[in-house]
C-alpha positions in Angstrom: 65.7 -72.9 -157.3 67.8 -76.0 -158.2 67.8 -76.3 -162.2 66.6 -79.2 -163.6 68.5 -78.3 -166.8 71.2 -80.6 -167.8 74.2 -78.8 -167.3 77.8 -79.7 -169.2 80.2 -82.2 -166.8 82.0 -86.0 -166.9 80.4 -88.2 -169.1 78.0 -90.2 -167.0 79.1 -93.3 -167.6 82.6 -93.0 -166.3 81.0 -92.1 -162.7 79.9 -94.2 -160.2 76.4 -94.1 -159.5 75.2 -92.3 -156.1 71.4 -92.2 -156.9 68.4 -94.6 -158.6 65.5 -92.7 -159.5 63.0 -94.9 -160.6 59.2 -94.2 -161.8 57.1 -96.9 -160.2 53.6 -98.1 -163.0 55.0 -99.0 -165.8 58.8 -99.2 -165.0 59.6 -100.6 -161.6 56.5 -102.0 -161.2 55.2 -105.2 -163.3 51.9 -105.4 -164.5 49.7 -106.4 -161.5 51.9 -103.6 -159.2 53.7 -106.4 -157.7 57.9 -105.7 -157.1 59.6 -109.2 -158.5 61.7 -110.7 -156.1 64.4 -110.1 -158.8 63.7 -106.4 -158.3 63.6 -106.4 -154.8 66.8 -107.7 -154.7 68.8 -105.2 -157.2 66.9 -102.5 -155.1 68.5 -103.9 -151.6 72.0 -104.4 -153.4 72.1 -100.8 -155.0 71.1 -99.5 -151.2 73.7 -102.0 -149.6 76.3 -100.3 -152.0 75.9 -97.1 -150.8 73.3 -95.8 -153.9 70.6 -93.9 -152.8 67.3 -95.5 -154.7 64.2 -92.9 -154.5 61.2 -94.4 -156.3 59.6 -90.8 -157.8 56.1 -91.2 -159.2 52.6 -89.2 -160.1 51.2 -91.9 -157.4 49.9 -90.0 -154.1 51.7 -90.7 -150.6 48.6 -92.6 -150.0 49.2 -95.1 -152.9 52.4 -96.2 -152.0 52.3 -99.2 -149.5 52.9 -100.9 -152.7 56.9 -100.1 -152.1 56.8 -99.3 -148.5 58.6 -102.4 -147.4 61.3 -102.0 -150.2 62.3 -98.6 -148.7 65.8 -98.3 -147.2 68.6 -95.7 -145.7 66.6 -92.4 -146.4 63.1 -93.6 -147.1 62.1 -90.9 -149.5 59.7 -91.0 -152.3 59.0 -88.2 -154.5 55.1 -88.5 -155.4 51.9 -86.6 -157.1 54.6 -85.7 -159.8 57.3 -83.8 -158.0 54.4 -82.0 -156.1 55.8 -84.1 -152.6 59.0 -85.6 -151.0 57.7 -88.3 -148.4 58.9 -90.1 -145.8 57.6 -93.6 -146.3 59.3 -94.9 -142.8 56.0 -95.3 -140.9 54.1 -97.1 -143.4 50.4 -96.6 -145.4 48.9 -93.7 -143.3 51.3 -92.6 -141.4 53.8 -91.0 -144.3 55.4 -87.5 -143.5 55.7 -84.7 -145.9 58.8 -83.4 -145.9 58.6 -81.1 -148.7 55.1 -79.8 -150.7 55.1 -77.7 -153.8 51.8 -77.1 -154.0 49.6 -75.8 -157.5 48.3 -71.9 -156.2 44.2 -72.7 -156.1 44.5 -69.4 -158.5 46.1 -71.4 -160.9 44.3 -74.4 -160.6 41.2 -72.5 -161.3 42.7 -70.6 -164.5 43.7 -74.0 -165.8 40.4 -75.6 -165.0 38.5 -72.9 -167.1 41.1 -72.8 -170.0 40.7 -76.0 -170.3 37.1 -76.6 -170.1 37.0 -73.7 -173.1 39.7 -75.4 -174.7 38.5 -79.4 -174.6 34.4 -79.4 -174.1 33.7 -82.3 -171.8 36.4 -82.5 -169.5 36.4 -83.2 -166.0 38.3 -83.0 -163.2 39.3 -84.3 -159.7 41.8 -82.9 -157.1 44.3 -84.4 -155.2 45.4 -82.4 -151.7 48.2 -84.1 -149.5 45.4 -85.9 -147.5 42.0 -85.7 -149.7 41.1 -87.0 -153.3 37.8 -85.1 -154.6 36.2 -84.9 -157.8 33.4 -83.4 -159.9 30.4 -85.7 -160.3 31.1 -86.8 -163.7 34.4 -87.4 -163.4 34.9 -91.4 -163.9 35.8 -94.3 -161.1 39.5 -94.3 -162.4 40.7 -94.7 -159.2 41.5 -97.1 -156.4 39.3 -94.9 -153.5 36.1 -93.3 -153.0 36.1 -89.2 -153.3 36.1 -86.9 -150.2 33.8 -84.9 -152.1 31.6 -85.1 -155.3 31.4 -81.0 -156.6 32.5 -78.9 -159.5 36.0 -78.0 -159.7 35.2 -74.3 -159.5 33.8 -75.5 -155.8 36.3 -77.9 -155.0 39.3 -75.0 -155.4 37.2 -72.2 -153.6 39.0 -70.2 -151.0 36.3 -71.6 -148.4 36.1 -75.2 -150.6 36.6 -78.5 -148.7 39.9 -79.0 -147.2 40.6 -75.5 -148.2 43.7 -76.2 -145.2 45.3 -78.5 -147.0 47.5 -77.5 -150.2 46.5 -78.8 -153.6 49.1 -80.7 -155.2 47.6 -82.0 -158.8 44.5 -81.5 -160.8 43.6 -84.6 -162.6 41.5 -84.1 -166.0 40.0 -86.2 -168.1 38.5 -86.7 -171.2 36.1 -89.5 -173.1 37.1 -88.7 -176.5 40.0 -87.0 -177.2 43.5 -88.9 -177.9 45.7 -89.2 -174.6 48.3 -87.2 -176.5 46.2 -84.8 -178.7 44.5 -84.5 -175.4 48.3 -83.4 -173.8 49.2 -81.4 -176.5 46.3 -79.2 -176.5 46.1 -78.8 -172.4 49.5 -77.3 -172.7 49.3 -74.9 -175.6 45.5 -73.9 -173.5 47.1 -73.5 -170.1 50.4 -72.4 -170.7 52.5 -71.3 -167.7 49.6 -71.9 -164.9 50.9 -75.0 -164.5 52.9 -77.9 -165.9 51.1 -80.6 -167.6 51.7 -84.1 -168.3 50.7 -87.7 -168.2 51.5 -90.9 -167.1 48.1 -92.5 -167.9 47.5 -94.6 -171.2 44.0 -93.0 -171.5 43.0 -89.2 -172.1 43.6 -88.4 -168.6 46.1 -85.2 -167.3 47.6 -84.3 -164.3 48.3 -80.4 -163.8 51.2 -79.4 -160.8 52.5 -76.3 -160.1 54.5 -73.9 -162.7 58.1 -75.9 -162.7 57.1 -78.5 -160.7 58.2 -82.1 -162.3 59.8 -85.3 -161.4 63.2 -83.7 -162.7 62.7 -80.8 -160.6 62.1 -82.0 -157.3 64.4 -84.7 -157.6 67.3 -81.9 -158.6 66.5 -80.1 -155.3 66.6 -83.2 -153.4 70.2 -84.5 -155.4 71.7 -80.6 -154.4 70.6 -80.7 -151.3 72.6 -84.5 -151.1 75.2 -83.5 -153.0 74.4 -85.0 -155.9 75.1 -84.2 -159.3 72.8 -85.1 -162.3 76.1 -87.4 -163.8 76.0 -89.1 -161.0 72.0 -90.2 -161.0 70.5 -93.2 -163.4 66.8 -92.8 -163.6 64.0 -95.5 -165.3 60.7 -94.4 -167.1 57.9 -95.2 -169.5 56.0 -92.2 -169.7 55.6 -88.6 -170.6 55.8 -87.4 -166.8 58.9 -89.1 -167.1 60.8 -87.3 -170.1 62.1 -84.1 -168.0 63.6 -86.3 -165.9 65.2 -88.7 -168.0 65.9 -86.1 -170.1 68.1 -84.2 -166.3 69.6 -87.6 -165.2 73.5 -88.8 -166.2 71.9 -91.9 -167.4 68.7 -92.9 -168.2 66.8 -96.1 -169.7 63.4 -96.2 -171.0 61.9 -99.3 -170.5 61.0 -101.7 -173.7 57.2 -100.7 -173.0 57.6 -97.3 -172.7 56.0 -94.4 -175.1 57.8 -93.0 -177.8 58.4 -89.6 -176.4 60.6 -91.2 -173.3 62.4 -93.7 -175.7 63.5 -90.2 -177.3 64.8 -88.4 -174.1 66.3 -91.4 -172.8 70.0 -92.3 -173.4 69.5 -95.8 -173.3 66.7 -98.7 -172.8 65.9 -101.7 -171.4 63.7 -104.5 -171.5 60.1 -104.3 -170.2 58.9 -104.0 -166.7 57.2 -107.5 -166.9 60.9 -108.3 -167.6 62.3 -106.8 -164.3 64.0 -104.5 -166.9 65.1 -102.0 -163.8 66.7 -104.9 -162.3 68.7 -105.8 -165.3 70.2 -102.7 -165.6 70.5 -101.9 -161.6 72.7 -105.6 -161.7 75.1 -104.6 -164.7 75.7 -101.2 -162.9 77.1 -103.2 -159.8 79.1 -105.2 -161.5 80.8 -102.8 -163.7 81.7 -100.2 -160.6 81.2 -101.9 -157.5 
């Protein structure tokens, strides 16, 4: 497998950028998940230069007709997290996987009852390539109505609904605990059954696959381009983000993003209300273009 360890090479900033990567809530994204005409427009000149621009996000295939017109060239989107490469060329509900790294349901299950030992009161939903279900108690945090309403343990049974279709996240939540107590916890309980992270500003998780991230699936998809990690500028404001940031040549938190990510960044920008991907996308161009 591709690393998605920063390896020794040029300095970043003398090459010329072949790839965006840029998280979507939070970053690309303004506040009421409209794309600024601003944006839009840094997005079409980057792709018009010859830089490939892949928006990677924890959002599922499903969720993204929010950036389906803004796709050009390739049309990829790396979603759920890393857990999916998709094809966005055919629009909301016709996307194509072209690449699924799946959590094992054995995993999923050891991390459901670690954590329920670990953090009393959590709950949990699961997101599949096609289906969204979750446990009864599980709150309406999301923009859709669950497949199914059943316990975890049901939910991830060999002969469970969907049992087809591969799992790509568990989502868990919590009503009390802080979002980053919460995070802390989940990964010292779980440990290698999967990676955990979150992108959310309450106490809610998302649990992929051991070694599956943003940075990782977007290293496999930069080797199989060609691509190397100096030569990729990626945006974020969130934990899920910090591996990749953290992987990329050049990366820029954005001026609303959590303190972990302005850490692992190697530079920042404003906020996404600001069009603060834009800003830096226009300053690239004109300094190698």
């Amino acid at each position: 497998m591709t690393s998605a360890t920063r390896q020794p090479g040029t300095p970043a900033a003398a090459l010329r950028p072949r790839l965006i990567a840029t998280d979507l809530d939070g970053t690309l994204l303004r506040d009421d998940k409209s794309v600024s005409p601003r944006t839009v427009a840094a997005l079409a000149a980057a792709e018009d230069a010859g830089i490939e621009v892949f928006f990677v996000t924890g959002r599922p295939a499903r969720w993204m007709d929010v950036v389906s017109e803004h796709v050009h060239g390739h049309g990829l989107a790396i979603c759920g997290n890393g857990a999916a490469v998709v094809d966005l060329h055919g629009g909301p509900g016709t996307h194509r996987f072209v690449k699924v790294r799946e959590l094992a349901r054995q995993n999923a299950l050891d991390a459901v009852r670690l954590l329920r030992d670990a953090a009393p009161g959590t709950v949990f939903a699961v997101e599949q390539t096609y289906g969204f279900h979750q446990e009864p108690a599980y709150p309406k945090l999301h923009m859709e109505i669950p497949d199914n309403l059943l316990p975890a343990e049901a939910l991830l049974a060999a002969d469970g609904p969907d049992a087809d279709q591969p799992v790509l996240k568990i989502l868990a939540y919590h009503p009390d605990l802080d979002p980053d107590a919460f995070l802390t916890l989940a990964r010292l309980a779980i440990g290698d059954r999967a990676n955990v992270t979150r992108s959310s500003p309450s106490a809610l998780l998302e649990l992929s696959g051991p070694g599956v991230s943003k940075a990782s699936t977007l290293a496999l998809c930069c080797a199989e381009r060609g691509i190397s990690h100096e030569e990729v500028v990626a945006f974020g404001d969130m934990p899920n983000d910090v591996e990749m940031l953290t992987w990329a040549g050049r990366s820029y938190a954005m001026g609303n993003a959590h303190p972990a990510v302005v850490a692992a960044a190697s530079g920042r920008t404003v906020a996404n209300n600001e069009d603060g991907v834009a800003v830096v996308i226009e300053r690239l161009l004109a300094e190698h273009i």
